[in-house]
C-alpha positions as CSV (number, residue, x, y, z in Angstrom):
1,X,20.6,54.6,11.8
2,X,24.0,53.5,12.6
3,X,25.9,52.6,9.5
4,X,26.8,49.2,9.6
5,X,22.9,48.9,10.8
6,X,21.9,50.8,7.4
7,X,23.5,48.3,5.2
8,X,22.1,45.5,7.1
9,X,18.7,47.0,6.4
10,X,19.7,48.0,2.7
11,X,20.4,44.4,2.1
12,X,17.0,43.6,3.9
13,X,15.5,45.7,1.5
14,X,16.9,44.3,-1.5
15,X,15.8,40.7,-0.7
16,X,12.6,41.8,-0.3
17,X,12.7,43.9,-3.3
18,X,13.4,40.6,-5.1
19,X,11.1,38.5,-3.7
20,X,8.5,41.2,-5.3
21,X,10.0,40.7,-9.0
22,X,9.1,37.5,-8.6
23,X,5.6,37.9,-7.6
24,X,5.0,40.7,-10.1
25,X,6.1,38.1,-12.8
26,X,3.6,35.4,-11.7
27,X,1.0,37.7,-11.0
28,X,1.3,38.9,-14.7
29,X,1.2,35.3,-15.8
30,X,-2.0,34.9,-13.9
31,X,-3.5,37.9,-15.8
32,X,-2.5,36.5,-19.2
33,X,-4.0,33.2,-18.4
34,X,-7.0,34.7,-17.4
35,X,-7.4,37.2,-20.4
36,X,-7.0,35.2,-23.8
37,X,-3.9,32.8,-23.0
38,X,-3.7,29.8,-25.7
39,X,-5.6,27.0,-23.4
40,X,-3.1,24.4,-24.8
41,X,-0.6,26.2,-23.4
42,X,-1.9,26.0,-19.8
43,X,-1.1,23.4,-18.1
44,X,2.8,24.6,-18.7
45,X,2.0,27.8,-18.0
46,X,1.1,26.4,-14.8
47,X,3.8,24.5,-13.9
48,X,6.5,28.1,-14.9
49,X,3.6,30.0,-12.3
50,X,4.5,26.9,-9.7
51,X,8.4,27.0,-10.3
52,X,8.7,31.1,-10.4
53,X,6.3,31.0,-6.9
54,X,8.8,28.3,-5.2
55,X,11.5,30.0,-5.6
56,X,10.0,33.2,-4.1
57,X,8.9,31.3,-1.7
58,X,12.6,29.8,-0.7
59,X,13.6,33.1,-0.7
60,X,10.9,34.6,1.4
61,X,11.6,31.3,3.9
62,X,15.2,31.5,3.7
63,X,18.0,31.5,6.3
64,X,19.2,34.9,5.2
65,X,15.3,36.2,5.5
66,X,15.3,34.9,9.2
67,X,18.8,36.5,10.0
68,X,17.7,39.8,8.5
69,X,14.4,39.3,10.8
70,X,15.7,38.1,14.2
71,X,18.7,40.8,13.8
72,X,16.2,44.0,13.5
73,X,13.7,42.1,16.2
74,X,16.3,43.1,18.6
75,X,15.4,46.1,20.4
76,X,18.4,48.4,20.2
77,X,18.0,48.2,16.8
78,X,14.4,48.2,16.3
79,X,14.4,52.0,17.6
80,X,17.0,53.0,15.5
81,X,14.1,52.1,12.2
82,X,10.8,54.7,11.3
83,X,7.0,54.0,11.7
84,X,7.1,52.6,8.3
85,X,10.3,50.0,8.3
86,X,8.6,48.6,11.4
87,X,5.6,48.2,9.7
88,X,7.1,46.6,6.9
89,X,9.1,44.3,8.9
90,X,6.0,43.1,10.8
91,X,4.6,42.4,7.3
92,X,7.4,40.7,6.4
93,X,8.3,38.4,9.8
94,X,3.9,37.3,9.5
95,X,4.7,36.2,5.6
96,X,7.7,34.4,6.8
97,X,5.9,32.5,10.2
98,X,3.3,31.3,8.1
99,X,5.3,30.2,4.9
100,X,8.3,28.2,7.0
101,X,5.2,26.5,8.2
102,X,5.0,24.6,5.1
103,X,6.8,22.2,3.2
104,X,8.3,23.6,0.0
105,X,7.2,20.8,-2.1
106,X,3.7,21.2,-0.8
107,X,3.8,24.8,-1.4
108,X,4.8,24.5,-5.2
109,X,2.1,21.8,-5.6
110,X,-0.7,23.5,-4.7
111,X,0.5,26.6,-6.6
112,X,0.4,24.3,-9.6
113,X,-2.6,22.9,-8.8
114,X,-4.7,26.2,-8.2
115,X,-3.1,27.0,-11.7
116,X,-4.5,24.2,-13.4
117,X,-7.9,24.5,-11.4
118,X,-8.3,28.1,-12.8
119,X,-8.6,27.1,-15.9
120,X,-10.6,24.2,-15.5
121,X,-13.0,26.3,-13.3
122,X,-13.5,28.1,-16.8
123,X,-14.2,25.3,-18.8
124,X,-16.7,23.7,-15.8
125,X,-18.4,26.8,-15.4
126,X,-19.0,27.5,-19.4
127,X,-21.0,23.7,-19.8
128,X,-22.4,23.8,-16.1
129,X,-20.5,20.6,-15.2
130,X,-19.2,20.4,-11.5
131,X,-18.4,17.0,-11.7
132,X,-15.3,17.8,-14.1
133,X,-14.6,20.8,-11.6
134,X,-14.8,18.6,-8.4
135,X,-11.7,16.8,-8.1
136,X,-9.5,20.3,-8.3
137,X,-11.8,21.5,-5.6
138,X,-11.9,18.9,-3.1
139,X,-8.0,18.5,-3.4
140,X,-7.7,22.4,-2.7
141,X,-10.0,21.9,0.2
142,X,-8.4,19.6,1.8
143,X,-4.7,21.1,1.0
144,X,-6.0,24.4,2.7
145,X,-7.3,22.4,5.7
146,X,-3.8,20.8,6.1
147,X,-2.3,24.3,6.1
148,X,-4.5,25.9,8.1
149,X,-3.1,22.9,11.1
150,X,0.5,24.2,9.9
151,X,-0.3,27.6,10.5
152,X,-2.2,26.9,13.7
153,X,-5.8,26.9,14.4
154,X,-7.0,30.3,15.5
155,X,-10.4,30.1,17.6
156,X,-11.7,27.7,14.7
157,X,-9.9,26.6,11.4
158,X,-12.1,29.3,8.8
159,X,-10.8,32.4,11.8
160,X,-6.9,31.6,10.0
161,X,-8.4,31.5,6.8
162,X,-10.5,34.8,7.5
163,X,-7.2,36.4,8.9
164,X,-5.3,36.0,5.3
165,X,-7.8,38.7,3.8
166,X,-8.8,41.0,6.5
167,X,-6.6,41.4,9.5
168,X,-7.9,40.7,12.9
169,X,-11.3,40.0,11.7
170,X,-13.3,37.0,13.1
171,X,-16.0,34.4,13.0
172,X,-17.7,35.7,16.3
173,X,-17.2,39.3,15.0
174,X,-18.6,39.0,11.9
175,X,-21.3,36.7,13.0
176,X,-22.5,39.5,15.2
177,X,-22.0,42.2,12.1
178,X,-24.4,40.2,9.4
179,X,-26.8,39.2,12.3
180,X,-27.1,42.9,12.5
181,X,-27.5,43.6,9.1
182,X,-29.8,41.0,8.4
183,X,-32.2,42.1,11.4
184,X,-32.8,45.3,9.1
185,X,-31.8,44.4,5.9
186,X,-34.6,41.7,5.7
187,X,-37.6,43.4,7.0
188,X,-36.7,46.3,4.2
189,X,-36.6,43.8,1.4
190,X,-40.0,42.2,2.5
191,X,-41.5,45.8,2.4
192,X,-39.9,46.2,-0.9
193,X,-41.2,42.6,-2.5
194,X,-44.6,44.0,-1.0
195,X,-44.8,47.5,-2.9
196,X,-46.9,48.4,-5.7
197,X,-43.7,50.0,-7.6
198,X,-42.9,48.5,-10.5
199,X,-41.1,50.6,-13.5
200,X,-41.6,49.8,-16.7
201,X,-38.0,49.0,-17.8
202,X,-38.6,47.1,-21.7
203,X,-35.2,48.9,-22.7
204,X,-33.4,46.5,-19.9
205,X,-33.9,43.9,-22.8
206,X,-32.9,45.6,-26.0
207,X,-29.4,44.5,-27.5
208,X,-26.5,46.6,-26.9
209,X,-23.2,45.6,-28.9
210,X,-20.2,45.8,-27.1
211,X,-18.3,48.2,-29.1
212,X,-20.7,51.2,-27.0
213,X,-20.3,49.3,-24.1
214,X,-16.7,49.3,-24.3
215,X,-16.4,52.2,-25.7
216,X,-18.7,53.7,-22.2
217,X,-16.5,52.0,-19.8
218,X,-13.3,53.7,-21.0
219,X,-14.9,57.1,-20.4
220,X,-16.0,56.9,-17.3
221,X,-12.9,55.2,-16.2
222,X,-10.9,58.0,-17.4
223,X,-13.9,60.3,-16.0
224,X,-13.2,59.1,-12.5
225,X,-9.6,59.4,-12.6
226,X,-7.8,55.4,-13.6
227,X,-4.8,56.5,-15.3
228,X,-4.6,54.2,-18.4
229,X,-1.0,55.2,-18.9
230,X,-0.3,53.1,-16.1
231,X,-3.3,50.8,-16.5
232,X,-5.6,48.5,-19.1
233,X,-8.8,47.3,-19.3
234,X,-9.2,44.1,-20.4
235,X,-12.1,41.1,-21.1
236,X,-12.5,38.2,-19.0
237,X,-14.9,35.8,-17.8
238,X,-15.0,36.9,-14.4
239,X,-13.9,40.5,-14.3
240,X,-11.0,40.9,-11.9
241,X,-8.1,43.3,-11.2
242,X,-4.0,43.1,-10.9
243,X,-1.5,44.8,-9.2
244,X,1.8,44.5,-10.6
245,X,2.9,47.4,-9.4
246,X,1.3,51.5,-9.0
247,X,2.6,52.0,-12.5
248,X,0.9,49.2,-13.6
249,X,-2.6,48.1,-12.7
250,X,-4.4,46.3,-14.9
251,X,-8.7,45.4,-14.7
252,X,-10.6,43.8,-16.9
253,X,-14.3,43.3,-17.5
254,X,-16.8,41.8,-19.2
255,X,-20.0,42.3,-21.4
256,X,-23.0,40.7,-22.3
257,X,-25.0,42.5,-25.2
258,X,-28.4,41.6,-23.2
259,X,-27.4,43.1,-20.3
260,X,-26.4,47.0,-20.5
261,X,-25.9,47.3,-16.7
262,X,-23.6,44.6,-16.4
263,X,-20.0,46.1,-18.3
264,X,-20.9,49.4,-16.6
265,X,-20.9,48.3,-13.0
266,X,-18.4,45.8,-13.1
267,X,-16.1,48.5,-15.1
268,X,-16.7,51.1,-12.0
269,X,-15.8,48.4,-9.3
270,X,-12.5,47.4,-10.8
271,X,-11.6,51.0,-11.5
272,X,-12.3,51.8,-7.6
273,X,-9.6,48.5,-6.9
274,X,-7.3,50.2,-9.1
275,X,-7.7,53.6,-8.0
276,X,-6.3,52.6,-4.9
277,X,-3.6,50.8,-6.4
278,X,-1.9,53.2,-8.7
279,X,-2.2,56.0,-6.1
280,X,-0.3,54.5,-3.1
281,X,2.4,56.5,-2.4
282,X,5.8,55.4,-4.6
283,X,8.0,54.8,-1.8
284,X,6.2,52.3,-0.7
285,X,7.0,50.4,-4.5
286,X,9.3,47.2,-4.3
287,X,8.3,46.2,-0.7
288,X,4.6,44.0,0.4
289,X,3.3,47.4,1.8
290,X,2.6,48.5,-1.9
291,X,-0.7,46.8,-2.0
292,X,-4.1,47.6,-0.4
293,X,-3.9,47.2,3.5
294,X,-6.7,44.0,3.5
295,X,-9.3,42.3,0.8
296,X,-11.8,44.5,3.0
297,X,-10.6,47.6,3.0
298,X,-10.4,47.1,-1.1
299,X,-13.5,45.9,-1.3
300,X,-14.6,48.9,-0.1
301,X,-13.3,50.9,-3.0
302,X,-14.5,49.1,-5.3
303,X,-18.2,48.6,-4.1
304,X,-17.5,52.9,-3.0
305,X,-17.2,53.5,-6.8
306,X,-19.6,50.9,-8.1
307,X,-22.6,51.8,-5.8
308,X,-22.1,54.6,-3.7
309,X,-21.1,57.1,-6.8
310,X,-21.7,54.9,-10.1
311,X,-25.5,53.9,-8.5
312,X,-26.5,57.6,-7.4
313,X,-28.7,59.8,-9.2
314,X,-26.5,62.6,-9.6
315,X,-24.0,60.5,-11.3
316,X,-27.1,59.3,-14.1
317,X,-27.9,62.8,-14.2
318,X,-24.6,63.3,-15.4
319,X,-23.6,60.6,-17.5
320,X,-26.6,58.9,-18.5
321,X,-26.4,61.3,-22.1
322,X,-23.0,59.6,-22.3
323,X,-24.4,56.3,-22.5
324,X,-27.1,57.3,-24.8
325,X,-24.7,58.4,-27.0
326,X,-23.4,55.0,-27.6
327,X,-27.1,53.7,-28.0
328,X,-30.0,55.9,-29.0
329,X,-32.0,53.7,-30.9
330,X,-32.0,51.2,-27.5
331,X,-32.6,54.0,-24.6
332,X,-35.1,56.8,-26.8
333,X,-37.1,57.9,-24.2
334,X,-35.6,57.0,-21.3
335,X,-35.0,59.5,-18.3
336,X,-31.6,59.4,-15.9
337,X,-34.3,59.2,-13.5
338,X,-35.7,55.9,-14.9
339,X,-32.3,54.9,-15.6
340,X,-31.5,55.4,-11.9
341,X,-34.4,53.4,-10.5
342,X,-33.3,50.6,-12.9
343,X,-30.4,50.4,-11.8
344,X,-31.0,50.1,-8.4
345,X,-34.5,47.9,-8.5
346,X,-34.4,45.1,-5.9
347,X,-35.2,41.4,-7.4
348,X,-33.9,38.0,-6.2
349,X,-31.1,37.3,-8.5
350,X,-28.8,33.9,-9.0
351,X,-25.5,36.1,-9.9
352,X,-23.9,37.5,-7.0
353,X,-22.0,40.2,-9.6
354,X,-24.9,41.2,-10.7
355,X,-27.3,41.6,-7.7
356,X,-28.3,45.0,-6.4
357,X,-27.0,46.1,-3.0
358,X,-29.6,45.1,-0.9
359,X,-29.6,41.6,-1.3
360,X,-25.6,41.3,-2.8
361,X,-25.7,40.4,1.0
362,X,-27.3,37.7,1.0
363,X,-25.6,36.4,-1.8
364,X,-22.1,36.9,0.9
365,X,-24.0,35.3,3.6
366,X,-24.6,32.4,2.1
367,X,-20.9,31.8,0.4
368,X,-19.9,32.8,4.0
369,X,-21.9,30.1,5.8
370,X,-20.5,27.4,2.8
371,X,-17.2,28.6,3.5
372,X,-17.6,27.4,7.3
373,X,-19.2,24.4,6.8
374,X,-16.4,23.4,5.0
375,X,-13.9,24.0,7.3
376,X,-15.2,24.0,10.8
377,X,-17.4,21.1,10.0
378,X,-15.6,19.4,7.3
379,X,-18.6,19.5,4.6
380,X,-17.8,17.1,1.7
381,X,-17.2,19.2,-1.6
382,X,-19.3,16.9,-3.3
383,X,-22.2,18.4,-1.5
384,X,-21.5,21.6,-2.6
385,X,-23.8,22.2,-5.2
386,X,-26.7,20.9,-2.8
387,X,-26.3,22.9,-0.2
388,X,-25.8,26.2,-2.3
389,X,-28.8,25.2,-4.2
390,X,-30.5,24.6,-0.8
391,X,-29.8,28.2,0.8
392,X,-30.4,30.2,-2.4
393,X,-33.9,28.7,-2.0
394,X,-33.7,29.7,1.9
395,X,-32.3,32.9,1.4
396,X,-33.5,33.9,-1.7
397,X,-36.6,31.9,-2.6
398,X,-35.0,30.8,-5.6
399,X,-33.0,27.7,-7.4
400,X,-30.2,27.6,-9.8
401,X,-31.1,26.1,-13.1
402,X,-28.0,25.0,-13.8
403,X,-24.7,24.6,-11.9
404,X,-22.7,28.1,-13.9
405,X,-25.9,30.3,-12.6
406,X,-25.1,28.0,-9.0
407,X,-22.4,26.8,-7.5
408,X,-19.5,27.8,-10.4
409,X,-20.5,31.2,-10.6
410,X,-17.1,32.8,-8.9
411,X,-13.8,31.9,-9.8
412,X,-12.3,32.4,-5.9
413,X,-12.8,28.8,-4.9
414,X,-10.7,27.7,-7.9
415,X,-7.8,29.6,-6.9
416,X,-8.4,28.6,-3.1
417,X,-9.3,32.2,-1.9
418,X,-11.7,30.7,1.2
419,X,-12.0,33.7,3.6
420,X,-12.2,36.2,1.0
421,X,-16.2,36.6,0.1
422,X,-16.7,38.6,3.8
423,X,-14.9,40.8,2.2
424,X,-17.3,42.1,-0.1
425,X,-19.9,42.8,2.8
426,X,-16.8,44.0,5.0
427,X,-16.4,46.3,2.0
428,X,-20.1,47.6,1.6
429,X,-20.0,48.6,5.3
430,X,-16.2,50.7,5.1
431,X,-17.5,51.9,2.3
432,X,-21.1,53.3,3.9
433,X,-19.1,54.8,6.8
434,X,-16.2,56.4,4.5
435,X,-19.1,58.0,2.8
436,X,-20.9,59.2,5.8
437,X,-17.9,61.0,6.8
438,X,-17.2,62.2,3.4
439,X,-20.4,64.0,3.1
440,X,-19.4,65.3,6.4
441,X,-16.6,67.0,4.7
442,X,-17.9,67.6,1.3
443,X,-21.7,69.0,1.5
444,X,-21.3,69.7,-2.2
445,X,-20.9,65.6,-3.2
446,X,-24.0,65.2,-5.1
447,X,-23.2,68.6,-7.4
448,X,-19.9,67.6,-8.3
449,X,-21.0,64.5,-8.9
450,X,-24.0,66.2,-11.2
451,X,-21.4,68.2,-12.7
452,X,-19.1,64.8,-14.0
453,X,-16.3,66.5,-11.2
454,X,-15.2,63.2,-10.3
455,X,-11.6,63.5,-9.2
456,X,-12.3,65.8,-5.8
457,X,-13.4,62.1,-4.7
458,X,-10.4,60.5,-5.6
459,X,-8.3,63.0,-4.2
460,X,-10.0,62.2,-0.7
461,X,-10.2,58.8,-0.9
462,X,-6.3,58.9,-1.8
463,X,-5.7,61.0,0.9
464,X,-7.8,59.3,3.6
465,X,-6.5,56.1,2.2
466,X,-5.1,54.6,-0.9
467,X,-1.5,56.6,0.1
468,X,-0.8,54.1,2.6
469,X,-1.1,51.0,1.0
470,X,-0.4,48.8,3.6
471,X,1.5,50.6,5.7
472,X,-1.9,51.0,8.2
473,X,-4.2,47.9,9.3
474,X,-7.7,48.3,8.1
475,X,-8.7,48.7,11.8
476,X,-6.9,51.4,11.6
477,X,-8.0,52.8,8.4
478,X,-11.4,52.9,9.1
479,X,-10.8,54.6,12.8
480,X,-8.6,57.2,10.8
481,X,-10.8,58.0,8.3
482,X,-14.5,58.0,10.2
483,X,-13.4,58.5,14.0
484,X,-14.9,55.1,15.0
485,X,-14.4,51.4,14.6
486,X,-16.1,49.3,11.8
487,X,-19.8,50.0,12.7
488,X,-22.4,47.9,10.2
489,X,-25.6,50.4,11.0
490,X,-24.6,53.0,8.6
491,X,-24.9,50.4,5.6
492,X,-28.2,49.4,6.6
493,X,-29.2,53.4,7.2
494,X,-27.9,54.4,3.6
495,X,-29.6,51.0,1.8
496,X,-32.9,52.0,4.1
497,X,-32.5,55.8,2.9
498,X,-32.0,55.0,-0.7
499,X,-34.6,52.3,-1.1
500,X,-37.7,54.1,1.4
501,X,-37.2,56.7,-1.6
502,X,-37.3,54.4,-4.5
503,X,-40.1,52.3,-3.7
504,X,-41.8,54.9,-1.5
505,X,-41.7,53.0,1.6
506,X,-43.0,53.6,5.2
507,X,-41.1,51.5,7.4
């Protein structure tokens, strides 16, 4: 690169690197608020989250942003940059379109406001009250709904919200994906509810303290390779993980002393987000590209982890004495085998989190189908809890007690992420293909798994993909890891494999 070129770009690079200073500080605000913040001290909290994000936002909007941009758009001097400086300035100049879309006083208001709804989502969800909850929402609805006609309508107004957390990805595409899975998905769990299987499982409702349980999820983080020297695990309502940066990537979880299952799983699935997070390659640090490539794609570690290891037999065979350790009184008797099918039996359940894989789909679905009613046909948020209530019955055949086990279960709509539940299904179906290819290339899986040999899997899975961060689209992630595009028949032949084996099924 020519040299007065290089310390145009180096300058480029230090804005940028600023701009990310600032989001690392307001992103570890948003974990302190989240994981034992004085609540009195909230509401200013929010307003310091609101001022900090403005002024990373003029930056990221400013007239020395678009010079940088427009001057390396030129095509003399966008072949003088590598693969990766043109994929970060792409990144860069889509952040910038959409942001000088919007007002700079609207943008700090609504920062504030998703602050303050937060909390109140925690307080709403904790007495079951949507009413209290329902003024924060509808306002975030309808801000979103004026951005999205800032940013411009894509085929419908949900497609640009759908585009914020995975690429590329559409209505009409994913339509056609969960048609797909639903054509096989719901014929297996009618032959399920129809089987004569039923384990006894009367340690499922023995106390555990959480002292084992957190005392379990440590190990087996460490066992599958989260580095805690550049990492924490925390409690929270709602378990969630943060990027700061790959030296520091924090999860929490959560536990409930009736419900063994619960710390366990949600400890593997925000360890598989932070695997990919602290092992993305360290050049990428200080610029947007140091962050998983979409909410997809992430997903997909994290339900990889969670299910496709943590919910195999081999990995009960393994660790299942572990977890006795911690409470032999509570699991005397009790086989990894018995374990195993417990942790994997198929029952209509309220809690999205804490559904098993088969019909965690549905639970997507339906928050999928909300999602587009309220912004391609303008459903009143008021309504909300009537029409969940409503599909849970269609989908499910069941109906929320309350509104906490209902409509305030997840904390996403309080911090206005609408477009990100597809991920989760998105995930479960990168996730079945990355493992049909991996046992492609690892015939041994289920022994080291057997053996507690762990970190063989992260090393391909950082290989194949947590290295590049962001620096490759998801589209091209999946492509590059399997040798074909996102293909939603291999989840529904690993979920029909798993559970024609469990319940003994002939389908």
């Amino acid at each position: 690169m020519e040299q007065k070129l290089q310390e145009q770009w180096n300058g480029f690079r230090e804005l940028v690197a600023k701009i990310g200073s600032y989001h690392e500080a307001v992103n570890l605000m948003y974990w302190d608020l989240r994981t034992g913040a004085p609540r009195k001290g909230s509401s200013t909290r929010a307003e310091t989250i609101g001022l900090l994000s403005t002024e990373a936002f003029k930056l990221e909007t400013s007239d020395e942003m678009g010079t940088y941009l427009q001057l390396f758009a030129q095509e003399e001097n966008l072949a003088q940059l590598e693969d990766l400086d043109r994929r970060l300035l792409e990144n860069v100049q889509k952040s910038y379109d959409q942001n000088r879309k919007i007002p700079e006083k609207e943008f700090k208001d609504y920062t504030v406001l998703t602050s303050k709804s937060e909390t109140q989502w925690e307080e709403a969800k904790d007495s079951g009250d949507f009413e209290s909850f329902e003024p924060y929402l509808t306002e975030i609805v309808g801000t979103l709904r004026k951005f999205v006609g800032y940013w411009g309508v894509k085929d419908t107004p949900y497609d640009t919200l759908l585009d914020m957390y995975e690429p590329d990805m559409t209505v009409e595409r994913l339509d056609d994906v969960f048609d797909r899975l639903k054509k096989r998905l719901v014929p297996l769990a009618e032959a399920i509810a129809a089987s004569e299987i039923v384990a006894h499982l009367p340690f499922l409702d023995a106390t555990y303290p959480k002292e084992g349980q957190e005392a379990f999820s440590h190990f087996i983080l460490k066992e599958m390779g989260y580095d805690f020297e550049a990492g924490r695990l925390d409690e929270a309502v709602h378990p969630f993980a943060t990027g700061l940066n790959p030296g520091d990537v924090r999860i929490t979880t959560h536990y409930h002393e009736n419900d063994v299952l619960s710390a366990a799983f949600s400890s593997l699935h925000e360890g598989g987000h932070a695997l990919y997070e602290q092992n993305i390659d360290p050049k990428l640090t200080g610029t947007p590209l140091a962050q998983g490539t979409s909410m997809g794609i992430h997903e997909s570690q994290s339900r990889f982890w969670e299910n496709m290891i943590g919910r195999s037999l081999p990995f009960w065979e393994r660790y299942f004495g572990e977890l006795q350790k911690q409470f032999p009184d509570q699991l005397t008797g009790v086989t990894p085998e018995k374990f195993h099918f417990a942790a994997n039996r198929v029952e209509n359940s309220l809690i999205r989190i804490e559904a098993d894989e088969l019909t965690y789909n549905l639970h997507i679905i339906i928050r999928y189908e909300i999602e587009k009613m309220l912004f391609n046909e303008n459903l009143d948020v008021k309504k909300l809890p009537e029409v969940w209530n409503s599909k849970y019955e269609s989908y499910l055949g069941i109906t929320p007690p309350n509104h906490s086990e209902g409509v305030l279960q997840d904390v996403h709509w309080s911090g206005g992420a609408f477009g990100y539940f597809a991920s989760y299904s998105l995930g479960n179906m990168y996730a079945a293909q990355m493992m049909r290819t991996m046992r492609k290339e690892m015939p041994n899986l289920d022994e080291l798994i057997a053996q507690g040999n762990l970190l063989p899997i992260k090393e391909w899975l950082t290989e194949k993909v947590y290295v590049f961060g962001s620096a490759k689209k998801p589209s091209e992630i999946i492509f590059d890891v399997t040798g074909e595009e996102l293909n939603p028949d291999y989840l529904a032949d690993y979920l029909e494999q798993k559970y024609t084996s469990l319940y003994n099924l002939k389908l």
